[in-house]
MIBANU-540925 format. One record per atom (N, C-alpha, C, O, CB): residue in three letters; atom name; x, y, z. Coordinates in nm, 2 decimals, padded with zeros to 4 digits. Glycine has a CB too. Example, Ala and Ser with C-alpha at 12.3 -4.5 7.8 and 13.67 -1.06 7.14 Angstrom:
<zalos>
{ALA, N, {01.32, -00.57, 00.78}}
{ALA, CA, {01.23, -00.45, 00.78}}
{ALA, C, {01.32, -00.33, 00.78}}
{ALA, O, {01.42, -00.33, 00.85}}
{ALA, CB, {01.13, -00.45, 00.90}}
{SER, N, {01.28, -00.22, 00.71}}
{SER, CA, {01.37, -00.11, 00.71}}
{SER, C, {01.29, 00.00, 00.79}}
{SER, O, {01.34, 00.11, 00.80}}
{SER, CB, {01.41, -00.06, 00.57}}
</zalos>
This chain:
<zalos>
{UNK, N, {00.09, -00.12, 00.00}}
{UNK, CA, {00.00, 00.00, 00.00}}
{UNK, C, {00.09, 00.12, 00.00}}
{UNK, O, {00.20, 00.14, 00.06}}
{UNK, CB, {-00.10, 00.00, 00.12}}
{UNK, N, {00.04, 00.18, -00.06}}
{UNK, CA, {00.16, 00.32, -00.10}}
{UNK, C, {00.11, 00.42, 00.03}}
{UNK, O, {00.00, 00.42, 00.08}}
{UNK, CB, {00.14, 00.41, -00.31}}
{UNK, N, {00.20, 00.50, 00.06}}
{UNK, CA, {00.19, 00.63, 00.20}}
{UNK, C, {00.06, 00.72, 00.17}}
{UNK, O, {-00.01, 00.77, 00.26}}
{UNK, CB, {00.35, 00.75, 00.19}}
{UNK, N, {00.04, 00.73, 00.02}}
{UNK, CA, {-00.04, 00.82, -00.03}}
{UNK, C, {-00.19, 00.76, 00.03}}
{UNK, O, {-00.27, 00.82, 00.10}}
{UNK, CB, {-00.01, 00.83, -00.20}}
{UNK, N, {-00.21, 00.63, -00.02}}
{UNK, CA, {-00.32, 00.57, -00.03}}
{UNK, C, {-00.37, 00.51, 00.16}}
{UNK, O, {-00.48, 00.48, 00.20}}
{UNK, CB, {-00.28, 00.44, -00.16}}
{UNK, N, {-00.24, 00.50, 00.23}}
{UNK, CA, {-00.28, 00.46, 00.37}}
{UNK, C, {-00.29, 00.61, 00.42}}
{UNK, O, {-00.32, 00.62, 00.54}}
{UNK, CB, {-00.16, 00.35, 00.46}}
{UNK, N, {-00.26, 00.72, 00.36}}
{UNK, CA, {-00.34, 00.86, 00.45}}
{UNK, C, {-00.48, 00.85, 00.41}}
{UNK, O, {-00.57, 00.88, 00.49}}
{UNK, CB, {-00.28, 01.02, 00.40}}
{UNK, N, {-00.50, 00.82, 00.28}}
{UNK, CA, {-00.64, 00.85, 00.23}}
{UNK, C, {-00.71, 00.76, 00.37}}
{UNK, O, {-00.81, 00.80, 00.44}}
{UNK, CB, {-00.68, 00.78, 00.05}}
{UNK, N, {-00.65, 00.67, 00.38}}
{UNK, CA, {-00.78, 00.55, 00.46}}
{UNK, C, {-00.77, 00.61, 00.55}}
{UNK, O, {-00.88, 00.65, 00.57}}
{UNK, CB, {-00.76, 00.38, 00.48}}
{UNK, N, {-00.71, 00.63, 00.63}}
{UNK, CA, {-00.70, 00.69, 00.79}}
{UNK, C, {-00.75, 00.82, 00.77}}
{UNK, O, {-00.83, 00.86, 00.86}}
{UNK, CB, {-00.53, 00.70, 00.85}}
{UNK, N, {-00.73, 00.90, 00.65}}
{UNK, CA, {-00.85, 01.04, 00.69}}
{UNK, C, {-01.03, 00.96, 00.68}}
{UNK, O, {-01.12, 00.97, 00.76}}
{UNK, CB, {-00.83, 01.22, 00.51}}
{UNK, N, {-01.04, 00.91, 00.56}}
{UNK, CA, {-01.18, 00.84, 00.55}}
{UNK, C, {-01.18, 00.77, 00.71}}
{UNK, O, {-01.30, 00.78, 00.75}}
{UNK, CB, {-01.18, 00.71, 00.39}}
{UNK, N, {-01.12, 00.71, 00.80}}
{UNK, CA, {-01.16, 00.64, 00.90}}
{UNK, C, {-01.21, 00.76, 00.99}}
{UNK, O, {-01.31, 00.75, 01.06}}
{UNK, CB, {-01.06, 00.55, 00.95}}
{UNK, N, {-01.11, 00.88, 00.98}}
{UNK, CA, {-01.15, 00.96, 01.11}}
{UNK, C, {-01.26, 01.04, 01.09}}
{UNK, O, {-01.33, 01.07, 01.19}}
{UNK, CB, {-01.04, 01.05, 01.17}}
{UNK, N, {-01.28, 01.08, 00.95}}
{UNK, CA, {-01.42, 01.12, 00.93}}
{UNK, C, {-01.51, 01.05, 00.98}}
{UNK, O, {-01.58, 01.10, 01.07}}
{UNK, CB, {-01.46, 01.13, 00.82}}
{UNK, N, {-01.54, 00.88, 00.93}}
{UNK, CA, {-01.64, 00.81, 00.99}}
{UNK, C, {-01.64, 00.80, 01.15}}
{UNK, O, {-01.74, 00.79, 01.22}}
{UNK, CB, {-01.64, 00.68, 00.93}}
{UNK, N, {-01.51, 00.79, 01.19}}
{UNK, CA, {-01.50, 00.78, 01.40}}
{UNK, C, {-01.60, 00.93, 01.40}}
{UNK, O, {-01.71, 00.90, 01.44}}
{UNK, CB, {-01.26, 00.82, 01.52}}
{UNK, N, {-01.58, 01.03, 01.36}}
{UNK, CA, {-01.65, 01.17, 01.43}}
{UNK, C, {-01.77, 01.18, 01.37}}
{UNK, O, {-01.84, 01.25, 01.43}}
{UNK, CB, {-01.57, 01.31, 01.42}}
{UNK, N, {-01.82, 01.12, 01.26}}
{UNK, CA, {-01.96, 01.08, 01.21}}
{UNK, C, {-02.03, 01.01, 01.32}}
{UNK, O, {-02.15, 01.02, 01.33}}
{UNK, CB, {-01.95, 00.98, 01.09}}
{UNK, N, {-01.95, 00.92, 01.42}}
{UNK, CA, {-02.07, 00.77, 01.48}}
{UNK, C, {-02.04, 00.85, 01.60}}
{UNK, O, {-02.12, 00.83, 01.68}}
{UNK, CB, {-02.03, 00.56, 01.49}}
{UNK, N, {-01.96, 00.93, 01.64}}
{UNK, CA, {-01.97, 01.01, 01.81}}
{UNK, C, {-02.02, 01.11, 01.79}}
{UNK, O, {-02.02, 01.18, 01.90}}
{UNK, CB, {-01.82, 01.06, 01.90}}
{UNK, N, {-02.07, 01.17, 01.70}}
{UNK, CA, {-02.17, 01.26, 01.68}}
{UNK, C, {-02.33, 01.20, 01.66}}
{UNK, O, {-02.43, 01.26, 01.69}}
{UNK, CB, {-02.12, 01.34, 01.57}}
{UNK, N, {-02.33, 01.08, 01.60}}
{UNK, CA, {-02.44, 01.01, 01.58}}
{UNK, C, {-02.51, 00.99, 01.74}}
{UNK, O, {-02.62, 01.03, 01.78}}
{UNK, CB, {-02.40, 00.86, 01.51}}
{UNK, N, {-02.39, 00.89, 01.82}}
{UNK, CA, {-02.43, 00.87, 01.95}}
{UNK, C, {-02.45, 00.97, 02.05}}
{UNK, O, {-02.50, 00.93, 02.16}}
{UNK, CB, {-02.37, 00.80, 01.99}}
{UNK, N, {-02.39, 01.12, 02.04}}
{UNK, CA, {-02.39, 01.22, 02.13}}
{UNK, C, {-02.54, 01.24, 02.07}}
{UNK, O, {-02.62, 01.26, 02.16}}
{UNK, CB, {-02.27, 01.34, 02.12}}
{UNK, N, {-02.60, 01.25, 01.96}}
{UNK, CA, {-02.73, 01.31, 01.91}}
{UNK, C, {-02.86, 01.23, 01.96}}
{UNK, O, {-02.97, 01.28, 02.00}}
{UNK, CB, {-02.72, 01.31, 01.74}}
{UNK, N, {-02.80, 01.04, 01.96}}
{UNK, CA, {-02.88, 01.00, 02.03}}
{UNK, C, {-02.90, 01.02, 02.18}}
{UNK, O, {-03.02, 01.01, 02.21}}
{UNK, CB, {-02.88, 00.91, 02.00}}
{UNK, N, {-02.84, 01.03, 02.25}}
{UNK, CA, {-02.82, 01.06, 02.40}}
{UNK, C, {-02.87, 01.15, 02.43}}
{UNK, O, {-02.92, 01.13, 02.54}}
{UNK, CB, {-02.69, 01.08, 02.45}}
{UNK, N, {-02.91, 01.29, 02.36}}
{UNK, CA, {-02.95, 01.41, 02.38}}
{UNK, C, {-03.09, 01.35, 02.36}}
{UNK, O, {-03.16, 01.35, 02.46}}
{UNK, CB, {-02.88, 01.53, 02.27}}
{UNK, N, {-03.14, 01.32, 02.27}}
{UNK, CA, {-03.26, 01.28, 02.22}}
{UNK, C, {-03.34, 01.13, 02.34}}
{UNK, O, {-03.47, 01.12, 02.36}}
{UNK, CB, {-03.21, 01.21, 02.03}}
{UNK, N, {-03.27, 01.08, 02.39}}
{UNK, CA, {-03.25, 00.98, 02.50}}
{UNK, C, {-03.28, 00.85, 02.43}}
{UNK, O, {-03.34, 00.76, 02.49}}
{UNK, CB, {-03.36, 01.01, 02.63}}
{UNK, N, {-03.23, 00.83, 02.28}}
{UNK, CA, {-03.25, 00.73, 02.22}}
{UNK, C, {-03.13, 00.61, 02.25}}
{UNK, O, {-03.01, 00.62, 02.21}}
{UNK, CB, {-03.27, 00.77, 02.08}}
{UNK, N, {-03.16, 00.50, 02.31}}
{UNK, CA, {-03.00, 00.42, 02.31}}
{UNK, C, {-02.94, 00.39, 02.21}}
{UNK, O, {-02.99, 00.35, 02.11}}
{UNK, CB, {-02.99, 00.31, 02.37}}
{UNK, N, {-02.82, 00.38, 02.22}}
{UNK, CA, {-02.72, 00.31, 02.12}}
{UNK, C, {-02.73, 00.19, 02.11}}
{UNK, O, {-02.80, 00.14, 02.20}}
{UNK, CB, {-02.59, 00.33, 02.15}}
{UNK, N, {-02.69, 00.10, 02.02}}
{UNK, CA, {-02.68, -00.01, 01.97}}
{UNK, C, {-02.56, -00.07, 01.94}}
{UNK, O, {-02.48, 00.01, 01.89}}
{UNK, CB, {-02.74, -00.01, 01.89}}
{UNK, N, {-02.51, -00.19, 01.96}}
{UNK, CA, {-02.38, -00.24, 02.00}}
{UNK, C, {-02.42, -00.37, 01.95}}
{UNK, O, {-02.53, -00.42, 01.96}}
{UNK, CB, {-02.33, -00.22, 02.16}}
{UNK, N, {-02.30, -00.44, 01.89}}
{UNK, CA, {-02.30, -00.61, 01.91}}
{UNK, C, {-02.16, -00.62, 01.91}}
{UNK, O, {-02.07, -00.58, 01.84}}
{UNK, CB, {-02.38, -00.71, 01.79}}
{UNK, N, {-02.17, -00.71, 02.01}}
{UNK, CA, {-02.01, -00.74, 02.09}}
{UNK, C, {-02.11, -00.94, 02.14}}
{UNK, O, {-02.20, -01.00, 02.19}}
{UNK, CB, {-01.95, -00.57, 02.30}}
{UNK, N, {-01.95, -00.95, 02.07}}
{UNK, CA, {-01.98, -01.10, 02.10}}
{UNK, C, {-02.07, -01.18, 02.05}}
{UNK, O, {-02.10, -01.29, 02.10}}
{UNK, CB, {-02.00, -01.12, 02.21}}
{UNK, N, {-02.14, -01.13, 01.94}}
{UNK, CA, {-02.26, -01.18, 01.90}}
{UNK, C, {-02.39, -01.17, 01.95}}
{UNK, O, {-02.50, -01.23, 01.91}}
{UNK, CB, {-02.25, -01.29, 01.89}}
{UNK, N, {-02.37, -01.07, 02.06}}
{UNK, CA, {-02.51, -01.03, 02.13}}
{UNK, C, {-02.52, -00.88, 02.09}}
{UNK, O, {-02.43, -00.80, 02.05}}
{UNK, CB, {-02.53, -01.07, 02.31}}
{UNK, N, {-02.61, -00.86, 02.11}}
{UNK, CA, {-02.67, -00.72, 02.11}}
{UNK, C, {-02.71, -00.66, 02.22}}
{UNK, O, {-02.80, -00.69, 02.29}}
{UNK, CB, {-02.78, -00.72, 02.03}}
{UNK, N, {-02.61, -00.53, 02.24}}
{UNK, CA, {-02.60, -00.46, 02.35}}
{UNK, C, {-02.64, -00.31, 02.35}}
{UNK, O, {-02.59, -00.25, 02.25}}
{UNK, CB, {-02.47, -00.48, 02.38}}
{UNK, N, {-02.71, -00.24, 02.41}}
{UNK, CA, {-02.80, -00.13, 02.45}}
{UNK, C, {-02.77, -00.02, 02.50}}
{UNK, O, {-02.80, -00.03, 02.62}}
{UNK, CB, {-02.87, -00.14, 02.53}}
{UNK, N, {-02.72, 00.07, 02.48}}
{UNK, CA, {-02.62, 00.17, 02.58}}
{UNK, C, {-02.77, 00.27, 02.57}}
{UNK, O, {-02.84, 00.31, 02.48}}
{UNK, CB, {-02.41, 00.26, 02.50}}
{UNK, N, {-02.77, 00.27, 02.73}}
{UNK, CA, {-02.93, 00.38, 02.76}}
{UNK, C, {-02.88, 00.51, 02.75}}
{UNK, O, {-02.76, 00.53, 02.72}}
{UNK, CB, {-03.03, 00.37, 02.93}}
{UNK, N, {-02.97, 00.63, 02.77}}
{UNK, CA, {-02.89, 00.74, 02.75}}
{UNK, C, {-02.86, 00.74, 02.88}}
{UNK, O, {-02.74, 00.74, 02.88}}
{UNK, CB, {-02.95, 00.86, 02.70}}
{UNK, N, {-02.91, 00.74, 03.03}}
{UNK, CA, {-02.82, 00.74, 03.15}}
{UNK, C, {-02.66, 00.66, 03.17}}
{UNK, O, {-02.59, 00.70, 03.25}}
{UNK, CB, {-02.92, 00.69, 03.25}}
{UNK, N, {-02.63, 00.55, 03.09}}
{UNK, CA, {-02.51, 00.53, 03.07}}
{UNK, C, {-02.52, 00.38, 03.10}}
{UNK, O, {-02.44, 00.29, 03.10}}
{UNK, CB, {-02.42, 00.62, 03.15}}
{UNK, N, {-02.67, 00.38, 03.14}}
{UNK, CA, {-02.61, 00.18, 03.14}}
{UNK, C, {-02.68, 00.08, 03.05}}
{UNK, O, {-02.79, 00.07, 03.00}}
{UNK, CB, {-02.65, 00.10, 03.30}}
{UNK, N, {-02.55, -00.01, 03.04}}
{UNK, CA, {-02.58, -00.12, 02.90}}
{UNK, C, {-02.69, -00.25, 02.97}}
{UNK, O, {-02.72, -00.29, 03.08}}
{UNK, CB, {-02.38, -00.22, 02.83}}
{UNK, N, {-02.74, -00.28, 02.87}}
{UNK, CA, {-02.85, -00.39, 02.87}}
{UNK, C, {-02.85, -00.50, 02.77}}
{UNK, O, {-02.82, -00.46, 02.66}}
{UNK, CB, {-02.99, -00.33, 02.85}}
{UNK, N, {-02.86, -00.60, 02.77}}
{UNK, CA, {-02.88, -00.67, 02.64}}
{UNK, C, {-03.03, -00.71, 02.66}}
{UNK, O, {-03.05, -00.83, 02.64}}
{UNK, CB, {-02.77, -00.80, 02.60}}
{UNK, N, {-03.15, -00.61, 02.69}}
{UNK, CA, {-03.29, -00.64, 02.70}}
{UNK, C, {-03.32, -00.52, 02.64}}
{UNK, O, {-03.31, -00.40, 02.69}}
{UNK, CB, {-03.36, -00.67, 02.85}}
{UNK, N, {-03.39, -00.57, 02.45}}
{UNK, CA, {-03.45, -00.47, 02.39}}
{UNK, C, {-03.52, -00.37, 02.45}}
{UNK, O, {-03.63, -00.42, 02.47}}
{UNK, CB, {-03.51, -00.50, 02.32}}
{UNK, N, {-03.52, -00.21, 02.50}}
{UNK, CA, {-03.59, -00.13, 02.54}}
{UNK, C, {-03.69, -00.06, 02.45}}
{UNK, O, {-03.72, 00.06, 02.47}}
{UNK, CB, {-03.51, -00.07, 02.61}}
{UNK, N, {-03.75, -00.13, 02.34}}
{UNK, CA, {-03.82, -00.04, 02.22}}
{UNK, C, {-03.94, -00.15, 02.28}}
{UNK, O, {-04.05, -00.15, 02.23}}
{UNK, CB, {-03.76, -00.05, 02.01}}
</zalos>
């Protein structure tokens, strides 16, 4: 991979990182939870800060 082409990817990555922490700060404000799968389960981040793996919709 040439220097040129591994900056491109790393700017395209950090756009998308500040795309999804702005996604999830927007949901939090809104008090919508986040969504997670770790480990093959599906995990809940509420907007008070605590995770669940018990759909809250």
């Amino acid at each position: 991979m040439t220097n040129k082409l591994y900056e491109f990817f790393l700017e395209m990555l950090k756009i998308g990182n500040r795309a999804v922490q702005k996604a999830q700060e927007n949901n939090r404000k809104k008090g919508i939870p986040n969504v997670y799968a770790k480990n093959n389960k599906v995990i809940f981040e509420l907007p008070n800060g605590k995770t669940t793996t018990v759909n809250p919709f």
